[in-house]
C-alpha positions as CSV (number, residue, x, y, z in Angstrom):
1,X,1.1,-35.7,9.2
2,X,0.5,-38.7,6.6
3,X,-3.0,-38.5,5.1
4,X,-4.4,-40.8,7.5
5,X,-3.7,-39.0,10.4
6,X,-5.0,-36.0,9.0
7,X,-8.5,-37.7,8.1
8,X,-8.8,-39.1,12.0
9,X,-8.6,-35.4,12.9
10,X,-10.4,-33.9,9.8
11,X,-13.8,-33.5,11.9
12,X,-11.8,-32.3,14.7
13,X,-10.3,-29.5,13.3
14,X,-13.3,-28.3,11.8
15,X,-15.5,-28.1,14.9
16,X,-12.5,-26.3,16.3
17,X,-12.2,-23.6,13.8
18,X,-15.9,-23.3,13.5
19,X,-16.3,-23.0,17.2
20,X,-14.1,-19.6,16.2
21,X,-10.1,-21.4,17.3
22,X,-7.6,-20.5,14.9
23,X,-4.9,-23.1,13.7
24,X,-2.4,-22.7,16.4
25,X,-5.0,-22.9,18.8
26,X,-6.5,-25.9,17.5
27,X,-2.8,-27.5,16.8
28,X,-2.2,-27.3,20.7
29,X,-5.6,-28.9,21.7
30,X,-5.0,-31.8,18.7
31,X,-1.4,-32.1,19.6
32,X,-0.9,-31.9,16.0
33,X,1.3,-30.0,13.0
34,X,0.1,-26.1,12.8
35,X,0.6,-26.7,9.0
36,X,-1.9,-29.8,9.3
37,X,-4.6,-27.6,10.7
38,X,-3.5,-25.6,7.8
39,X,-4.1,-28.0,4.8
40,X,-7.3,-29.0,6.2
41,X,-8.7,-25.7,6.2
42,X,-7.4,-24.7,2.8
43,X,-8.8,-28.1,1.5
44,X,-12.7,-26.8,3.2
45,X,-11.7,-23.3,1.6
46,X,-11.7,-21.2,5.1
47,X,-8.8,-20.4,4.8
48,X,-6.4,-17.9,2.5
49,X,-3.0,-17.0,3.1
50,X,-2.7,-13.4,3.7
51,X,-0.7,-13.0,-0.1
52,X,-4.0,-14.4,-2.0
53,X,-5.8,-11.8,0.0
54,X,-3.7,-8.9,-1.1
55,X,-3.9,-9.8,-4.8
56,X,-7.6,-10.2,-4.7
57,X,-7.8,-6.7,-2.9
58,X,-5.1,-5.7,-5.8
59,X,-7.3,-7.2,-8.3
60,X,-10.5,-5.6,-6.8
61,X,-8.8,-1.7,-6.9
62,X,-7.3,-2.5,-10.8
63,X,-10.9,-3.1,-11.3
64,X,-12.6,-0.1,-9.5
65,X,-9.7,2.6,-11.3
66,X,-10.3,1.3,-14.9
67,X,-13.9,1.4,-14.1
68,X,-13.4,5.3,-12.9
69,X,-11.2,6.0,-15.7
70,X,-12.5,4.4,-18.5
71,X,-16.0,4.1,-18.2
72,X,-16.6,7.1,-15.8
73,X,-13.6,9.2,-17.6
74,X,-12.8,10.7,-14.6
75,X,-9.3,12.4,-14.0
76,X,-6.1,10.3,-12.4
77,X,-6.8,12.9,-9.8
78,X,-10.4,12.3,-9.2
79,X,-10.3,8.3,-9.6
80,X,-7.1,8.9,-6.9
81,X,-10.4,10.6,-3.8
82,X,-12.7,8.3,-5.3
83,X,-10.5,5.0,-5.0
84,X,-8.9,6.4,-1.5
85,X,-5.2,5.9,-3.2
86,X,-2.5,8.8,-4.3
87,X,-3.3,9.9,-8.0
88,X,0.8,8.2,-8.7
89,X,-0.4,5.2,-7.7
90,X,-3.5,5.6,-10.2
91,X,-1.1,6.3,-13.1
92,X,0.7,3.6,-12.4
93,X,-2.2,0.7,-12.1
94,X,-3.5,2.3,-15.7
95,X,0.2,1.9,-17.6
96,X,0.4,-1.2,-15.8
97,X,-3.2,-2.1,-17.9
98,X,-1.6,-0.1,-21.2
99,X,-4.5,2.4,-20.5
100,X,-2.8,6.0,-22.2
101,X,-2.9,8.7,-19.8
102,X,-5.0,11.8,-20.9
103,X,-3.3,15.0,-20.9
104,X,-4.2,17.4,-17.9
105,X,-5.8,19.6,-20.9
106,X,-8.2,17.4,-22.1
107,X,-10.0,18.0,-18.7
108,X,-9.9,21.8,-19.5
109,X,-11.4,21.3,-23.1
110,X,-14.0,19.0,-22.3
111,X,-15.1,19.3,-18.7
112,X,-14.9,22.3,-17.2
113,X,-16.3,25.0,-20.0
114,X,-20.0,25.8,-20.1
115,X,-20.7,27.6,-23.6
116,X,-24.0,28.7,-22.1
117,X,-22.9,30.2,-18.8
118,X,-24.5,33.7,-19.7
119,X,-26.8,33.2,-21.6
120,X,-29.2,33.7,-18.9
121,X,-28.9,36.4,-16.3
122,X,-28.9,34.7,-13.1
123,X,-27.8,36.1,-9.8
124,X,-24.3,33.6,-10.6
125,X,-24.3,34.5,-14.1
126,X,-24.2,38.2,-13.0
127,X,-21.6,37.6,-10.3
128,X,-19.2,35.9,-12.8
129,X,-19.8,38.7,-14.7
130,X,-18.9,41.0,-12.8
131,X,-16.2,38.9,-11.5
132,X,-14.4,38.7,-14.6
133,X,-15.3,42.6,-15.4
134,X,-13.4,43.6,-12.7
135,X,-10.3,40.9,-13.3
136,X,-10.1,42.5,-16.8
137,X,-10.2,46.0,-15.3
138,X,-7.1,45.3,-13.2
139,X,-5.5,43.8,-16.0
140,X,-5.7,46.7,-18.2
141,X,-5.0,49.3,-14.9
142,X,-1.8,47.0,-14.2
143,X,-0.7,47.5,-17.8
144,X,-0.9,50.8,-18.1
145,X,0.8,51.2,-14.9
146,X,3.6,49.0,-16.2
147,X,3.7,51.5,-19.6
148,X,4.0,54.3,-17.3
149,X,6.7,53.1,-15.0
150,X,9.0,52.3,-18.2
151,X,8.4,55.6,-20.0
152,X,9.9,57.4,-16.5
């Protein structure tokens, strides 16, 4: 439709989409160009092609994963539940950035030991305790069973 055309119907096609029509809708009441409808809505900014809507949601979820790794230095794993994506997917979006991977050990090291676990005697503290007591007790009965089993 030449630009003139599209002015005469500019109002039009406004009212219409307002009014909650969608461009094919309001191309069959206008007898006019689908594509028209279109460029006149993309001019007024209501409308985005469904491709500009999955970068932007792209864009949103690069944003959200470098936040969780690299400001909340969460795990690939954790970042993964968090942004409601597989953790492979996570690794990928942070080489994609150049953001180096931490090693699943640096989660060990640095997040998951508390020097000061027993330092108080708690009813947990006590359980662990007593936990790993008995762990270590099994260990040492298992290897003595394995010393006697090779000496027959």
């Amino acid at each position: 439709m030449a630009k003139i055309h599209r002015e005469k119907y500019y109002n039009q096609i406004l009212e219409l989409f307002r009014k909650g029509n969608n461009m094919s809708t309001i191309a069959e009441i206008l007898n006019i160009n689908r594509l028209d409808v279109r460029k006149v809505l993309e001019e007024n900014k209501l409308y985005q092609p469904s491709y500009l809507k999955l970068r932007n949601d792209y864009d949103k979820m690069v944003i959200k994963v470098k936040k969780y790794y690299v400001d909340d230095n969460l795990s690939a794993v954790e970042v993964a539940e968090k942004a409601g994506i597989s953790d492979r997917s996570v690794i990928r979006l942070l080489k994609g950035m150049n953001i180096p991977i931490r090693p699943q050990s640096y989660y060990v090291t640095t997040n998951s030991v508390n020097e000061k676990a027993f330092s108080e005697y708690t009813p947990e503290s006590v359980y662990w305790q007593g936990l790993l007591l008995v762990m270590a007790v099994c260990s040492i009965v298992e290897q003595i069973e394995m010393q006697i089993m090779h000496m027959c």
